[in-house]
C-alpha positions as CSV (number, residue, x, y, z in Angstrom):
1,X,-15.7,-11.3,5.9
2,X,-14.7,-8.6,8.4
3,X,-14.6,-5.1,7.1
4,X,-11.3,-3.6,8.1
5,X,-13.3,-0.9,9.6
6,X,-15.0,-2.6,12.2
7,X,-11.7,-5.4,12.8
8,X,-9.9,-2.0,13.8
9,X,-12.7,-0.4,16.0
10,X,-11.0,1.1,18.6
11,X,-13.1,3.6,21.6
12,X,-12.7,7.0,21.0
13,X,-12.2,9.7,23.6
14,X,-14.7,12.1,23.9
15,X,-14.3,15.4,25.7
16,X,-17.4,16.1,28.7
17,X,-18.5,19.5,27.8
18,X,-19.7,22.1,30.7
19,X,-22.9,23.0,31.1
20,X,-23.0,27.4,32.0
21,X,-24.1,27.7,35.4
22,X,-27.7,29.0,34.6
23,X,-28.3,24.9,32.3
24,X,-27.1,23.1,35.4
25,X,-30.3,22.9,37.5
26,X,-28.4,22.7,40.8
27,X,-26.0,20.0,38.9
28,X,-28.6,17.6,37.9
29,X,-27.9,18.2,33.8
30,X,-24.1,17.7,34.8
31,X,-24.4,14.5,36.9
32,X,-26.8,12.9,34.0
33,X,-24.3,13.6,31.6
34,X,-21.3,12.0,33.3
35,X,-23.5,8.6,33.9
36,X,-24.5,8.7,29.9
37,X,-21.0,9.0,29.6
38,X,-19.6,6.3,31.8
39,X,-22.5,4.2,29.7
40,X,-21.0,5.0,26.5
41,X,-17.9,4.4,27.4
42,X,-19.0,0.8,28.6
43,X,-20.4,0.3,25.2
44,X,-17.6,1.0,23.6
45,X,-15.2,-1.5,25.5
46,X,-18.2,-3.9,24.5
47,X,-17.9,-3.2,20.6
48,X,-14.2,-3.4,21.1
49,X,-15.0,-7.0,22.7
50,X,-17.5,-7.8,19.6
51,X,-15.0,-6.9,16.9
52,X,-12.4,-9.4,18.3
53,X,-14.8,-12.0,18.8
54,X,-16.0,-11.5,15.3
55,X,-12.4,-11.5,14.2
56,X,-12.0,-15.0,15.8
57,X,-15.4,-16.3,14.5
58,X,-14.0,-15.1,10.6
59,X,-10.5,-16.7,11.4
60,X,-12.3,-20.1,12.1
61,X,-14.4,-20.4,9.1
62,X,-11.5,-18.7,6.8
63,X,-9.8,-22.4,7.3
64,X,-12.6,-24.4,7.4
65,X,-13.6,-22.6,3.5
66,X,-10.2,-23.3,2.3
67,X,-11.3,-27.7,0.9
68,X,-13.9,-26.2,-0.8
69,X,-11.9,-23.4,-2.4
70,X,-9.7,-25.6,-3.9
71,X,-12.5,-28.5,-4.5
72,X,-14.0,-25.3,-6.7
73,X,-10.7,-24.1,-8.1
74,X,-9.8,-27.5,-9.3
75,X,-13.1,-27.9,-10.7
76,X,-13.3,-24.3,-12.4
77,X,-9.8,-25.7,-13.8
78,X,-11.7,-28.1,-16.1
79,X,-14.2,-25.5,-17.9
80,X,-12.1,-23.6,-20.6
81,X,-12.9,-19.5,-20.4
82,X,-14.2,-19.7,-17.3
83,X,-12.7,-16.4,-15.8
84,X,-12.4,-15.0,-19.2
85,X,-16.1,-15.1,-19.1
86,X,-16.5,-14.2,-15.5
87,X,-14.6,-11.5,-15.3
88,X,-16.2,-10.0,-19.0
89,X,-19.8,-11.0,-17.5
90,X,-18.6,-8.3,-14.3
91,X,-19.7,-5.0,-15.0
92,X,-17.2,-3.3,-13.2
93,X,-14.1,-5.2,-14.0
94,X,-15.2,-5.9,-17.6
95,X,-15.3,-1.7,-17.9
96,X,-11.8,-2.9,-17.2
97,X,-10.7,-4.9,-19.9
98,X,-10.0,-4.0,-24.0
99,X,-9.4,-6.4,-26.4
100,X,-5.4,-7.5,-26.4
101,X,-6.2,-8.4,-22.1
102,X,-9.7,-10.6,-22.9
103,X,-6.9,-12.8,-24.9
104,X,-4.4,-13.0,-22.5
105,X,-6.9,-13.8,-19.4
106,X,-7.9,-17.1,-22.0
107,X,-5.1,-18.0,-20.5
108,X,-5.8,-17.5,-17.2
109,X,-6.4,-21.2,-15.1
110,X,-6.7,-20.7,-11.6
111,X,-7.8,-17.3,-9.3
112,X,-7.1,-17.3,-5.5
113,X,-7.2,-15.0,-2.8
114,X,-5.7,-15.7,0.2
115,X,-6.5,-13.2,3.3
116,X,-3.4,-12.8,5.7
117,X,-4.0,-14.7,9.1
118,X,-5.1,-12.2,11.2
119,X,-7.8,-10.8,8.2
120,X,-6.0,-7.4,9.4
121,X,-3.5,-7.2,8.0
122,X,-4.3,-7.6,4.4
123,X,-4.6,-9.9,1.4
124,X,-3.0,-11.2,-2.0
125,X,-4.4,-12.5,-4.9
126,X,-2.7,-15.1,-7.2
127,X,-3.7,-15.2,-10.9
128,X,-1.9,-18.5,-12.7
129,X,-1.9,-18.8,-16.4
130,X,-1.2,-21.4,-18.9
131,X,1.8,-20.8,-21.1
132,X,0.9,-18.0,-23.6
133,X,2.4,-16.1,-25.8
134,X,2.4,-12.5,-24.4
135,X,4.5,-13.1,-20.3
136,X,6.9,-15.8,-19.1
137,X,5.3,-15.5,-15.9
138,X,3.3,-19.0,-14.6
139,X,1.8,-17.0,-11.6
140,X,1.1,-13.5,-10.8
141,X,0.3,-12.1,-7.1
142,X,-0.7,-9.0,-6.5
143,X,-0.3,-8.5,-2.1
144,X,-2.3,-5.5,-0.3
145,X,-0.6,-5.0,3.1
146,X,-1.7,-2.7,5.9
147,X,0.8,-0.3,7.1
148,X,1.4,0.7,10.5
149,X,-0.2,4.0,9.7
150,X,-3.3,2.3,8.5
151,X,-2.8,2.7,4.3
152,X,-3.2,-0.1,2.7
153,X,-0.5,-0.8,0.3
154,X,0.7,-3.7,-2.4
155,X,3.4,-5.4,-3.9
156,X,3.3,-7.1,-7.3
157,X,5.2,-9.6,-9.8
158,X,7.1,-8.1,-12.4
159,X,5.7,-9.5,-15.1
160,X,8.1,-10.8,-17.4
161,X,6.3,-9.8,-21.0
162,X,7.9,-11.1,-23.8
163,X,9.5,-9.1,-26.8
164,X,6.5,-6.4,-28.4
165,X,3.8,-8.1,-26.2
166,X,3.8,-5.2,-22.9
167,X,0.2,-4.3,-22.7
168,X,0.9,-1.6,-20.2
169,X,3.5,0.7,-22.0
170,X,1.0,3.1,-22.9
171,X,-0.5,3.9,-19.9
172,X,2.8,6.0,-18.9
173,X,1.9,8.1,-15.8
174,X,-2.2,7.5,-15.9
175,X,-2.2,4.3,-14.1
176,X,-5.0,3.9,-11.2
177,X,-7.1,6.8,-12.2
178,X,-10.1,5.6,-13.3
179,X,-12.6,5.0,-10.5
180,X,-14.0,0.8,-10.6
181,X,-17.3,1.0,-12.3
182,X,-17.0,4.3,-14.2
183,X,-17.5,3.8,-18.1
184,X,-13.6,4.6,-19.8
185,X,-13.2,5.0,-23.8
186,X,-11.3,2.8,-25.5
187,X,-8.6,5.2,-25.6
188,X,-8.1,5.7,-21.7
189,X,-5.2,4.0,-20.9
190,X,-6.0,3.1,-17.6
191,X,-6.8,-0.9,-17.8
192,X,-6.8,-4.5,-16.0
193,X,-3.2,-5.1,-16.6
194,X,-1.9,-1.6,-15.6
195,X,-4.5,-1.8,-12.4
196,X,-2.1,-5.3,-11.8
197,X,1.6,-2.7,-11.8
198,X,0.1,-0.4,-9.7
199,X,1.8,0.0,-6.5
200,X,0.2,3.7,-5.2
201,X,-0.9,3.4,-1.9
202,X,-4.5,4.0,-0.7
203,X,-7.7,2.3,-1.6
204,X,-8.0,-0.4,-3.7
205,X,-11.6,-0.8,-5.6
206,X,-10.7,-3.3,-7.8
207,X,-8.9,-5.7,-5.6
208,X,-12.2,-5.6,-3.4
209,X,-14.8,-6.1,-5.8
210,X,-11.8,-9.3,-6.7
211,X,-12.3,-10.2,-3.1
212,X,-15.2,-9.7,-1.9
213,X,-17.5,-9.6,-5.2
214,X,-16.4,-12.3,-7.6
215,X,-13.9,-14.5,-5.1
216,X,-16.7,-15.0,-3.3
217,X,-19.3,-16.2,-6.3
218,X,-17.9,-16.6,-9.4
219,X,-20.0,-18.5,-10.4
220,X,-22.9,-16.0,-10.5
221,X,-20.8,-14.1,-12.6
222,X,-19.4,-16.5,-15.0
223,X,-23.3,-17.9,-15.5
224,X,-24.6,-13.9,-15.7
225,X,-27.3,-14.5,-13.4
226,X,-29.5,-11.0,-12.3
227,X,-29.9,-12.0,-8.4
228,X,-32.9,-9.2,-8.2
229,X,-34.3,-11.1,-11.9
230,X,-33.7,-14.4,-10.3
231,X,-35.9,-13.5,-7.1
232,X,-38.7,-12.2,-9.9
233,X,-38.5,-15.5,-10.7
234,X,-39.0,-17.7,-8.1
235,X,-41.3,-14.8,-7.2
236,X,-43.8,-15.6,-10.2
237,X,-42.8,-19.7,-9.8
238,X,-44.4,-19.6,-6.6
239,X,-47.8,-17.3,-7.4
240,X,-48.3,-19.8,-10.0
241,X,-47.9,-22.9,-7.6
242,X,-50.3,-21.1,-5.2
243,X,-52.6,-20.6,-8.0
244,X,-52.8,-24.3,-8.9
245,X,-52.9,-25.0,-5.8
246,X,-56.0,-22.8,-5.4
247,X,-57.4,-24.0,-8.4
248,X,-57.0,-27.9,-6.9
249,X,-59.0,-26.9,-3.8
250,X,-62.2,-25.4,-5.5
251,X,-62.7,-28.3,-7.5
252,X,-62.3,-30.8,-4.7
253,X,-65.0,-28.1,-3.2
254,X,-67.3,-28.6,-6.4
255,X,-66.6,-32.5,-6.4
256,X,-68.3,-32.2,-2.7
């Protein structure tokens, strides 16, 4: 995916310093600076050319992923606890979660995240959920738009919680302060379900890891596979290979 930061590259203009009279050398320092600067300033119109080629290259293959997004949704719909578990088995959102919200996201069936046409712009991500006794709501979105002034803000469902069942009344005026990934107590009331009503604009950690972390590979999540233990791994399955391998070759040496 293209990082919003490169999508929005834009040249920069620079300011050509002057050299005191006694650094010029007759000009020459001056004159090698403008050419370094006409260079750099070709390189930048070249990086602004790369970043909207990218940008096209990312548009392309965003529709050509979108069959096997929802081959893999409707497939994930058939294994019960699936984002329950994924989302418990994800350090950072599971630092996230207490008790009352792992039984509310059993009911969770389907995850999407849709990325806005131009990938600019922004994103959404759509949580649906069987009918369960804590919200009337069948789907949730949660929408992160870029604004003209470049903060990146969201929109979200009201959810609709039913009578006693608001998980979110107690976090009152805390909501959005605990940094994705720090350890919280049990008692913070900053959690996944107050994360979801948050509308403050600025940076969003947890929508990213959503998007970019566990959108893109739940399933590495949902199984709890180490990728670093997983290369150990295939590491030590291929010494041994070599070493029966070696071991095969001396004795069709001795054989000889």
């Amino acid at each position: 995916m293209v990082s919003a930061k490169m999508a929005n590259a834009q040249a920069s203009p620079r300011k050509m310093p002057k050299l005191d009279a006694a650094a010029t050398d007759n000009g020459d320092s001056q004159d090698v600076l403008e050419q370094i600067d006409l260079i750099q300033t070709q390189l930048d119109s070249l990086n602004d050319q790369a970043s909207d080629e990218i940008l096209k290259v990312e548009q392309k293959y965003n529709q050509m992923r979108k069959p096997h997004y929802k081959k893999r949704s409707d497939l994930i719909a058939k294994i019960p606890d699936f984002w329950l578990n994924t989302f418990m088995n994800h350090p950072q959102i599971a630092a996230l979660l207490d008790e009352a919200e792992e039984e509310v996201l059993r009911y969770l069936t389907q995850l999407t995240v849709e990325e806005t046409d131009d990938i600019r712009s922004g994103y959404k991500i759509i949580f649906q959920f069987k009918t369960n006794p804590f919200f009337e709501n069948a789907q949730l979105v949660k929408e992160f738009s870029m604004s003209e002034s470049g903060e990146m803000g969201t929109t979200e469902t009201k959810i609709s919680w039913k009578p006693g069942m608001a998980l979110t009344e107690k976090s009152g005026g805390d909501k959005g302060k605990l940094k994705v990934g720090s350890k919280r107590d049990r008692e913070d009331p900053f959690s996944f379900f107050s994360w979801f009503e948050d509308n403050s604009v600025g940076g969003d950690e947890v929508g990213e890891v959503i998007k970019d972390d566990i959108w893109a590979n739940p399933m590495q999540y949902y199984l709890d596979i180490d990728e670093e233990e997983e290369e150990l791994e295939e590491d030590g399955d291929q010494e041994d290979e070599d070493e029966v391998e070696g071991e095969g070759d001396e004795g069709d040496q001795e054989a000889e």
